[in-house]
N, C-alpha and C positions, 0 to 999 in steps of 0.2 A: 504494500500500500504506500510506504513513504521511506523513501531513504534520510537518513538522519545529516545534517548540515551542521559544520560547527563554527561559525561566525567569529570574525578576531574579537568581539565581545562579548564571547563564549555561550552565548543564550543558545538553546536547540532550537533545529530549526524541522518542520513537518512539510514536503510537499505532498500536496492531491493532485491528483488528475482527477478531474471533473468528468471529462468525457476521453473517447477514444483516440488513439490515433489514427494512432488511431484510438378556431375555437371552439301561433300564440293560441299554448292551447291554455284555457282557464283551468275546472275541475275537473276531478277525479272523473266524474261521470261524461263529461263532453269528451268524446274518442272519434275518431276518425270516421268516416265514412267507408262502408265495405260493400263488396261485392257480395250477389244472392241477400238480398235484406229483404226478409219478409213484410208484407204478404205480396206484393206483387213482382220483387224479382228476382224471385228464388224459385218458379217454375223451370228458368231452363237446363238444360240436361249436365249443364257444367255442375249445377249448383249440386247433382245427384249424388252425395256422397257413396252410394254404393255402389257407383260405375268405376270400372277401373282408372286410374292418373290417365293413362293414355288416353283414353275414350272421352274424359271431358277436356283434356286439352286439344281435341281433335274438334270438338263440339263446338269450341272456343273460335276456333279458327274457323269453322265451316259458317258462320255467323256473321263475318269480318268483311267488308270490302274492301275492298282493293285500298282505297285511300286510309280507310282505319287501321288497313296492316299495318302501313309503312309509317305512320304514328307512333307505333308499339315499337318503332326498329332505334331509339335514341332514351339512354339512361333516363330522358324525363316523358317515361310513356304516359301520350295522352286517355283521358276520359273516353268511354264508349256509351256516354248517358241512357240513351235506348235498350244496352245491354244491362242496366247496373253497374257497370264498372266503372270505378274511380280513377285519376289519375294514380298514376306509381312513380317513384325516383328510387333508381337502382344503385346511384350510388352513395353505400352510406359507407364512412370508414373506423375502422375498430383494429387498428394495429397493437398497441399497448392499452388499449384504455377506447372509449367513445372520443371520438375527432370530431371537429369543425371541417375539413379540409373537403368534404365531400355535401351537396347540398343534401343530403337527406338527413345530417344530422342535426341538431336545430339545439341552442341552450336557452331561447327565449321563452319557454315555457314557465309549466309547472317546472319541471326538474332542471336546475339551471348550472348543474354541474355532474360531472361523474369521475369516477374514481383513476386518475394517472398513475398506471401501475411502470414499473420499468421502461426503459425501451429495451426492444427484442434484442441488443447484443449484451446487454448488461443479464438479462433473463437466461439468454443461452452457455454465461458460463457460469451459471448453477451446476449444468449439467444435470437437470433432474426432471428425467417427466413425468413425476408426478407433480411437482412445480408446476410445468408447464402448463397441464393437464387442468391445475386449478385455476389460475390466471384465465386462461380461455373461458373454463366455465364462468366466472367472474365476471369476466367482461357481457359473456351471452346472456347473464339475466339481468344487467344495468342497460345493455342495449335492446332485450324486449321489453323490457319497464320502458323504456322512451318511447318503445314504437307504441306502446299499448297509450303512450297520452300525444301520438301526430308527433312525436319529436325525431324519429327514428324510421327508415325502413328496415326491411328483415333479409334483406342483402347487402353483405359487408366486405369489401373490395380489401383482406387481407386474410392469407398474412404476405408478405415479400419474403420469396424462399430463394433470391436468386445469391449465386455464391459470394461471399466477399472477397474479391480477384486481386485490387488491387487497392492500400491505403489508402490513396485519394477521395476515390467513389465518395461522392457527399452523402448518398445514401446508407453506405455501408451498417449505420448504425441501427438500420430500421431492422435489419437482416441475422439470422443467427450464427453469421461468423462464415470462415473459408473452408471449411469441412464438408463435404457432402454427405457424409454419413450422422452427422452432427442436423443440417439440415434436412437431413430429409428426416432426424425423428421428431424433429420440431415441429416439424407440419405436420407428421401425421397424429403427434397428439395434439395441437391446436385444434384442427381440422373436425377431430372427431369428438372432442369436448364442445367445442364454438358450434358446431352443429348438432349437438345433442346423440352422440352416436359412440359413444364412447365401447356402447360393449360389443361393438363388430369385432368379430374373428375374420379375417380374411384369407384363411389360408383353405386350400380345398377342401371338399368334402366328398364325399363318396357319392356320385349323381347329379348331388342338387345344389353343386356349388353356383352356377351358373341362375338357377330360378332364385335362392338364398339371397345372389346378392342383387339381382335384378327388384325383387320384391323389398330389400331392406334401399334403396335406394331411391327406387319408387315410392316408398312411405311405408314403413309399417308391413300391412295388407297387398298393399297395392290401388287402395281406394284413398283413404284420408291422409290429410297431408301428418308426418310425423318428424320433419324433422322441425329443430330449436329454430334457428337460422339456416343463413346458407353463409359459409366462406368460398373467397377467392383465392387461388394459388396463381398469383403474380411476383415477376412479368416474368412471362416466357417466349424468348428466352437466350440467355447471354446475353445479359443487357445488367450492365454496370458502366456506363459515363452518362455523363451528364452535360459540363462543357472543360472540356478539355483542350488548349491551343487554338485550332482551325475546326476541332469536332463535335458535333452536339449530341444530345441524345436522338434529335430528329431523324438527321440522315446517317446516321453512323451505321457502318456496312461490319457488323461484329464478322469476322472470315475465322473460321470456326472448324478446326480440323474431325475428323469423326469421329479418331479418338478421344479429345478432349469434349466432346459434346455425349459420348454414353460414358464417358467415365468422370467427367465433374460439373455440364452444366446440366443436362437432362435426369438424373437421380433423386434431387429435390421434388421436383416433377411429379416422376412417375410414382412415386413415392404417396404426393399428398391427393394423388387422383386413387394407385392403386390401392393401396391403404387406408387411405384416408377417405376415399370418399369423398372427397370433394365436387362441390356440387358447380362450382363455375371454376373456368382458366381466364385469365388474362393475358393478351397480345401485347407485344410491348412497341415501341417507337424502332427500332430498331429493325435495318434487313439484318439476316443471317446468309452470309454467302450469297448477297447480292440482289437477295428477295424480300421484300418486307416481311414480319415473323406474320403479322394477320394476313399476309396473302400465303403462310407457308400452306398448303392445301396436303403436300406429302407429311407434315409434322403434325398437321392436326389431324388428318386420317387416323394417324396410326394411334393418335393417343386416345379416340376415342376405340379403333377397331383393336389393337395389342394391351391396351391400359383400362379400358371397359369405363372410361368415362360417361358418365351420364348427368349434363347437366348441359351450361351455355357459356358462350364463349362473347368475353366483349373485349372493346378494344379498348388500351388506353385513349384515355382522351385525347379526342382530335387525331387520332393515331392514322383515321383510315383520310384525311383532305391532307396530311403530309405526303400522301402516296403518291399522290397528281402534285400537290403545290409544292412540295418542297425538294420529293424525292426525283421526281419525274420519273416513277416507274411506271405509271401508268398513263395514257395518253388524252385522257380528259377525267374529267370529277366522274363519269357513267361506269367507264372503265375501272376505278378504283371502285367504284361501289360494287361490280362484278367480278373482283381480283376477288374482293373478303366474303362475299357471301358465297360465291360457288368452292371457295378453299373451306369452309367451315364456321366461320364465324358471325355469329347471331345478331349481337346487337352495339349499337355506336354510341360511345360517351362521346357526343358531341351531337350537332346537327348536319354533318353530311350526309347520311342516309335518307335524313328527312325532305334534306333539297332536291336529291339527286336520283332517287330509289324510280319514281315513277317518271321521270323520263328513258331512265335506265333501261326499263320495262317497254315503252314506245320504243326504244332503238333495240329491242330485242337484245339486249344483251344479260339481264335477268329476266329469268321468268316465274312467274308466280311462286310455282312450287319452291325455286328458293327462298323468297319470302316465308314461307308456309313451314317449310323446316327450321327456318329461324325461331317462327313464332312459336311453333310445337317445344323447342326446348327452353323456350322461356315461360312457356308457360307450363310447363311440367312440373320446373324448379318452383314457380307461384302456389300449386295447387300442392306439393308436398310441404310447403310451408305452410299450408292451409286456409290462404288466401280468400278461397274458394269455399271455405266450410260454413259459412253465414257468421252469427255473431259473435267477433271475436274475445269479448269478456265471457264467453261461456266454455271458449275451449283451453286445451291444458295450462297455456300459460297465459290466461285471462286476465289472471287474478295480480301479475305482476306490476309493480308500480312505484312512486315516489319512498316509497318504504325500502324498498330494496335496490336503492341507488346511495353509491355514496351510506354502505353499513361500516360499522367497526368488525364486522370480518371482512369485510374485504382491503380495507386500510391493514388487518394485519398481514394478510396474505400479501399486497404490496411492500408490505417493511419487510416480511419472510422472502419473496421476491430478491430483493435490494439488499438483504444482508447474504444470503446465498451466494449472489454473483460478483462481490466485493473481491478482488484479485491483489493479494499481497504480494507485492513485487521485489521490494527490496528494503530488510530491516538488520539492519549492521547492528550488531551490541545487542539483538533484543530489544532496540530503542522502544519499542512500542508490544503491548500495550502501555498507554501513560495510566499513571497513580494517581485519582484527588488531590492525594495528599501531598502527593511530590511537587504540584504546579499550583502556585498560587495566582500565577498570571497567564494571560495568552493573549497574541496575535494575531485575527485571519485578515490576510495579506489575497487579493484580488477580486478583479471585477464581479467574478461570479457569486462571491461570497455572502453579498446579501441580495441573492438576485432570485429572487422562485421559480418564473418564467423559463429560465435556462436550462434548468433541470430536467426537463420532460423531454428534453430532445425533437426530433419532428414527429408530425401527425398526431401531437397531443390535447387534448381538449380541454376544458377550464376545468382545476382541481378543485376537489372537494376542502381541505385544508392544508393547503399547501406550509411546506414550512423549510424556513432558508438555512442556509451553512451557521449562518451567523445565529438564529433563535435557536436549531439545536444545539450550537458549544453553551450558548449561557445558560441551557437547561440544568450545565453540567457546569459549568464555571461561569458565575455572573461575570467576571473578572475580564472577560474576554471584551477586549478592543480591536475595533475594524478600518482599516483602508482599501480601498479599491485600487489604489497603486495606479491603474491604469484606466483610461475610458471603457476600454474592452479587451477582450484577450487577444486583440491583433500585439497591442500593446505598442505603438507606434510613436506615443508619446510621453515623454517622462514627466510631466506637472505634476503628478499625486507621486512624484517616486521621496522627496521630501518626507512626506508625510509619515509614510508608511514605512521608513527607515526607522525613523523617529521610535514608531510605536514598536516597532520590533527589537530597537534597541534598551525598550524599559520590560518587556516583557520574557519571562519563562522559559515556555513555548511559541515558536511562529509555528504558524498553519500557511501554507501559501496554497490557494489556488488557481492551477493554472492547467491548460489543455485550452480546447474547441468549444463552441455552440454553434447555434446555425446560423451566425456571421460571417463562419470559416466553412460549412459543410451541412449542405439538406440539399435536399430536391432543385435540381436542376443547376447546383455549384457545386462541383467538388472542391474538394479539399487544396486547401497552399499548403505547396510544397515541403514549408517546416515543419517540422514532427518532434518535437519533444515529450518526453510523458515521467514521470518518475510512482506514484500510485494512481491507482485503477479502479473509479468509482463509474464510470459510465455516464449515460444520463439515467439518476435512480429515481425520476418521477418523482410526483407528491412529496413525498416522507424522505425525500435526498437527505437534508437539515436532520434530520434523529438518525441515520444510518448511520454516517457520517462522522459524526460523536460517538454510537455508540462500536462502533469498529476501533476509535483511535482510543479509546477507555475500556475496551478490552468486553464489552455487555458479550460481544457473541467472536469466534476463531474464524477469520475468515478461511473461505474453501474454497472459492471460486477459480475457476482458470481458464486464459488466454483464450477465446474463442478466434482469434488471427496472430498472424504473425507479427513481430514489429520488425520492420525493417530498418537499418541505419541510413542515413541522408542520403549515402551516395544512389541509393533504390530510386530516386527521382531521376532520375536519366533515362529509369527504363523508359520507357513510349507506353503512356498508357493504353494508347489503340490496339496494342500488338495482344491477340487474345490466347497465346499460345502459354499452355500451364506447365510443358515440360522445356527445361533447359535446352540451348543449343551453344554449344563454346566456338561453334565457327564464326559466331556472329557475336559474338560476346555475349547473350542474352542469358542471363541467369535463371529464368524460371520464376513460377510463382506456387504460394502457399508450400507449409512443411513438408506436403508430399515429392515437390520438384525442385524446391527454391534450392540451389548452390550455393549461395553467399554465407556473409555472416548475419547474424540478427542480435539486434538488439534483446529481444524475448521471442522467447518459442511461441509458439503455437500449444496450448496446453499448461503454460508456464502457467505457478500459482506457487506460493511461499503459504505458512500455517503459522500460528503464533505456539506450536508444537513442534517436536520433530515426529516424523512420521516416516515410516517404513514397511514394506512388503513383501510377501511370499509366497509362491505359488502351493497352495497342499495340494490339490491335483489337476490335473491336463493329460490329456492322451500324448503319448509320446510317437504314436502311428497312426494312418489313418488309410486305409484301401480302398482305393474306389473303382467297383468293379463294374456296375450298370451304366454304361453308355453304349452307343452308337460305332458302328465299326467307323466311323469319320471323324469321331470325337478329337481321337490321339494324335496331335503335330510336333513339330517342332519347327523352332526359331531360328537365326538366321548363324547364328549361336551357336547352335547344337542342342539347346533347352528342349527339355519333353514338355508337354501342357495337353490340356483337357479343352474344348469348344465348350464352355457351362455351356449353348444349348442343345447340345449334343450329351449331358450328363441327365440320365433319368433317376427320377429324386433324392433330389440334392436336399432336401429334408433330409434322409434318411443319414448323413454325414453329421450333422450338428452333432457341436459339443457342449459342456459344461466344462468351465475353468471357477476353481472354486482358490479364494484370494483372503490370505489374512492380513487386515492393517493393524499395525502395533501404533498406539498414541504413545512416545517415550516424549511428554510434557503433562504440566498439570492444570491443564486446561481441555477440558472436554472440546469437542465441534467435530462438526459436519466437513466432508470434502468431498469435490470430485477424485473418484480413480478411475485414471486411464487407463487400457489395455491398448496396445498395439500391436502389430506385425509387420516383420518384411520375410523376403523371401533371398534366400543364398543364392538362387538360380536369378539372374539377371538377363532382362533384354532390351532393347532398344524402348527406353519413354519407359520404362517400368518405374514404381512411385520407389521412395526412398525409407520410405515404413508408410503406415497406413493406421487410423483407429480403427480399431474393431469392435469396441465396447468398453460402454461406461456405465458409472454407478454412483450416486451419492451417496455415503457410507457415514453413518455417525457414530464415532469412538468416544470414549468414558478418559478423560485422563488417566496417563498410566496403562489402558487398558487395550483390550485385542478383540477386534471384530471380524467376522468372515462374511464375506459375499460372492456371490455366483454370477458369474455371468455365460449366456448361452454364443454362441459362433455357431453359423455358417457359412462355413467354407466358402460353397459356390459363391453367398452372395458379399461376405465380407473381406475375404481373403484374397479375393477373384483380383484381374486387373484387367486392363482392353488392351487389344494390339493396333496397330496402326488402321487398319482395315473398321476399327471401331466395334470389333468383336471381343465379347466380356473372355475371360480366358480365366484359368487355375493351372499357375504351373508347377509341377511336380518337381518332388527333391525335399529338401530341408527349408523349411519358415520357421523363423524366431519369432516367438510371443516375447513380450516386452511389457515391464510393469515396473516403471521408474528404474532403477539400476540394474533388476529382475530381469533375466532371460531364463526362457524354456524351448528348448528343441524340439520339433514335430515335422516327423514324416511324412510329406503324403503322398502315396503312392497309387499305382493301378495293376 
């Protein structure tokens, strides 16, 4: 968390990193207007709860004209008054907490704040999901309480699963880190929490995997709509810049080798659709290899027909009139409109579909039926959310509301959140935890220090009681004096540097903090080039101010670890455009994230210090593993001489998992929680092959002094596995080293 400073006036000194480097309905009773409202518009067949999803959202559409469709095809779908139907706004946003950023969220009501839990990179190095797991549910019943009083819709355009590639990305912080196997378990438990879906099993079943998961998808039955919400897995995909030199997020041509597209950016993906369940994707701004990602027509095929997506697909905003205006991939506004909808894609945040749809249609170049299949998946996802079911105070989550927005669990769950993910980076001496008793006085030294605002990071919405750096130290020391030192953390000018020497020089303790907010890094700016960090608080929402204090006073052992790498300065030279994750020395390019990167780093990937020492051991792991069931085409070899497996050519690969069971010893006397990682590489090397890999993780909580054991499960095929140039996943045979902090284990796998 903070390395310790000793000033020629010998006072200690404490830095933070703040962040990475890497915002009118009356009462209770006045609700919304809904579709099917008895007694006169709830006869038609949609309204029919005991007809299957498919059959009223066919009924939907069979009722529509031509001009009413093409209403329904932009995030603010209009009214069908004659049908009952209300207007809809599709996009509402629920990243960390209920947004502002999207018009469907609304604070002018009844409920005029909700609960800012972390942002998703501070959450993801808990490394816990069942953390994750709760945060999601969290957030889905403060955002049906809003929708139940018009302040919310019941579609929510998160979570952002795309990889964090490179330090700059303004976005990065929205994201759970540069991991893929990190990321894609993040989504799949948001996903299935945020949607109410939590106890889907997805693995086969004998017959009726295929009806199981079509009917858990389709709601329940297959009649009434059942799920919470609906989440988005956005953007897809490869798409991390924003403005970068000469490159925007608009037209940037992400050139995306095949390898690195099924081995680190398409995983999060498939992950939160196959898994998860996820009920919409989102298109990003970005071509992929020269095509816009919403006109990719072969990548969305297949994630619906390989990945068994079922749900709809929208575009970022504005994404589909960049196509023609900006991109000039297409040769009129008609044309764009016919690139996205005959590729697969439903519906337009924005109004180009609306201008442009039914001329389209005149110049034949869409025809109805793609309309008709747009509207079939959007209105599928409506009717399993129960849109469709008449009054919505009577159905299961009716009853939700101001009561259950902004509770004292969910403020703990956010402090549990934010003390989880606290990353102890460097504490020389044991300087920290600090004693009461030892410090009579204290310093916090920068701009952010008495700033609330900053703490939420992007896509945050107005806190319920927010509280700054500066009111949680004097919870803990009245004694505590503040300067800003500087206007902002660019820090460009030194007029408050006076001051704040001053107070640093009569005080104890200095606290400094310093890092980024989104003056230096959010949506649509990356990050400058400087990168300093010394501790690692994130942005921790809400309750940043009590975390904060209660991390540097020792309340709770931080556990948290490094969800990216840090790179040293010279990393700024890479090219950020350049999307390639494995190293090439011909060309000087170093790589990127722990599984490619060659250089040196500042902190790993993973990295995380304990106000304990901690230690590990394997009690068991297979030392062999034979894998006899494949395919006579399975068996190749590399260019190498390396033998390997085609995973799709390996019949079940279930059947291979293992159990690695791991004892932590706490030698300190202070209890806490931590991440443990598991890793892997492999003795057998070939060309772009990763340099280890996580395989599995576990939040684990020791007793000071004391020893716990935990399990974790591995599959080979899908964990151990790697791609080859060709973009085919592979398992190469020989000797992999399991890896658990200084901890190595030898395992064979053979055929």
């Amino acid at each position: 968390m903070a390395p310790q400073l000793r000033p020629s006036n010998g006072r200690l000194l404490v830095i933070l990193l703040l962040s990475l480097v890497p915002a009118v309905l009356s009462a209770a009773g006045a609700r919304r207007s809904y579709p099917c409202k008895p007694p006169h518009l709830n006869s038609f067949p949609f309204c029919n709860v005991s007809l299957p999803i498919p059959d009223r959202a066919s009924s939907i559409i069979s009722l529509l004209t031509l001009p009413e469709k093409i209403q329904q095809l932009s995030n603010t779908a209009a009214a069908v008054p004659r049908l009952g139907i209300p207007p809809y706004e599709w996009w509402s946003e629920s990243l960390h907490g209920l947004a502002g950023n999207g018009p469907g969220v609304r604070f002018n009501g009844t409920i005029s704040s909700a609960t800012v839990f972390p942002q998703v990179i501070l959450s993801a190095a808990a490394l816990n999901r069942t953390l994750w797991r709760a945060v999601a549910r969290a957030i889905a019943v403060e955002a049906r309480s809003m929708h139940n009083f018009d302040q919310a819709g019941l579609t929510f355009w998160a979570p952002n699963i795309n990889i964090f590639r490179d330090p700059r990305w303004g976005r990065g912080q929205e994201t759970p880190g540069e991991d893929p196997m990190v990321a894609s378990a993040f989504a799949v438990n948001f996903v299935t929490a945020f949607q109410s879906q939590a106890g889907w099993d997805p693995k086969p079943n004998a017959g009726g995997e295929k009806r199981a998961l079509d009917e858990f998808r389709t709601g329940g039955d297959g009649h009434r709509g059942s799920m919470m919400l609906s989440a988005c897995c956005k953007h897809h995909t490869a798409y991390d810049l924003e403005k970068w030199r000469n490159f925007t997020r608009y037209t940037f041509n992400a050139k995306v080798t095949e390898q690195d597209m099924e081995d680190t950016y398409e995983p999060p993906f498939r992950s939160c659709i196959r898994e998860g369940g996820a009920s919409c994707l989102m298109c990003s701004y970005n071509q992929i290899n020269g095509v816009p990602s919403c006109a990719r027509g072969d990548l969305l095929s297949k994630i619906k027909e390989d990945w068994g997506f079922q749900g709809y697909v929208t575009s970022d905003c504005d994404a589909v009139a960049i196509i023609f205006e900006d991109q000039k991939y297409a040769a009129s506004p008609e044309d764009a409109v016919a690139e996205v909808l005959k590729a697969g894609m439903d519906i337009n945040c924005g109004t180009y579909l609306l201008r442009h749809t039914e001329s389209a249609v005149k110049l034949r170049k869409v025809k109805e039926e793609d309309i008709d299949r747009a509207l079939f998946n959007l209105f599928s996802v409506l009717l399993r959310l129960g849109l469709f079911d008449g009054d919505p105070a009577k159905q299961k989550y009716g009853q939700l509301g101001p009561a259950h927005v902004c509770t004292k669990e969910h403020r703990e769950l956010a402090l549990e959140a934010a003390r989880q993910g606290v990353v102890l980076l460097k504490n020389d001496g044991s300087f920290l935890p600090l004693r009461r008793s030892d410090v009579s006085s204290m310093a916090l030294i920068g701009p952010a220090g008495d700033r609330s605002e900053v703490l939420g990071g992007g896509y945050s919405g107005v806190p319920c009681a927010p509280k700054t750096l500066l009111d949680g130290l004097r919870d803990y020391l009245p004694e505590t004096s503040f300067s800003a030192g500087c206007a902002n953390t660019s820090c460009v000018n030194s007029d408050g540097f006076r001051k704040a020497v001053r107070l640093a020089a009569e005080a104890d303790v200095v606290v400094v903090v310093a890092g980024l907010n989104l003056t230096e890094e959010t949506e649509d700016h990356d990050r400058d080039p400087r990168i300093a960090s010394i501790i690692w608080i994130g942005y921790p929402g809400e309750v940043g101010g009590q975390v904060v204090a209660e991390a540097l006073f020792g309340d709770f052992n931080p556990g948290g670890r490094l969800p990216m790498t840090w790179y040293p300065e010279s990393f700024t030279a890479v090219p950020m455009n350049d999307m390639n994750m494995r190293a090439d020395p011909s060309r000087g390019y170093p790589g990127r994230t722990y599984r490619f990167y060659d250089g040196e780093v500042v902190y790993g990937f993973g990295y995380g210090l304990s106000y304990s020492k901690l230690s590990y051991k394997f009690l068991s792991a297979p030392k062999e593993i034979i894998l006899l069931k494949y395919s006579s085409e399975a068996r190749k070899k590399t260019e190498a001489g390396s033998e390997f497996l085609l995973i799709d050519e390996i019949m079940s690969c279930e059947e291979f998992a293992f159990n690695v069971q791991i004892s932590v010893e706490n030698n300190g006397d202070m209890d806490g929680s931590h991440a443990v990682l598991l890793f892997s590489r492999s003795v057998m090397r070939f060309k772009g092959s990763p340099k280890k890999q996580l395989i599995g993780f576990e939040r684990v909580f020791t007793e000071a002094n004391g020893v716990s054991v935990t399990e974790m499960r591995v599959e080979p095929c899908e964990r151990m596995s790697t791609v080859n140039e060709e973009g085919k996943r592979i398992l190469l045979l020989g000797v992999h080293v399991l890896m658990l902090g200084d901890e190595e284990h030898k395992l064979f796998i053979g055929s």
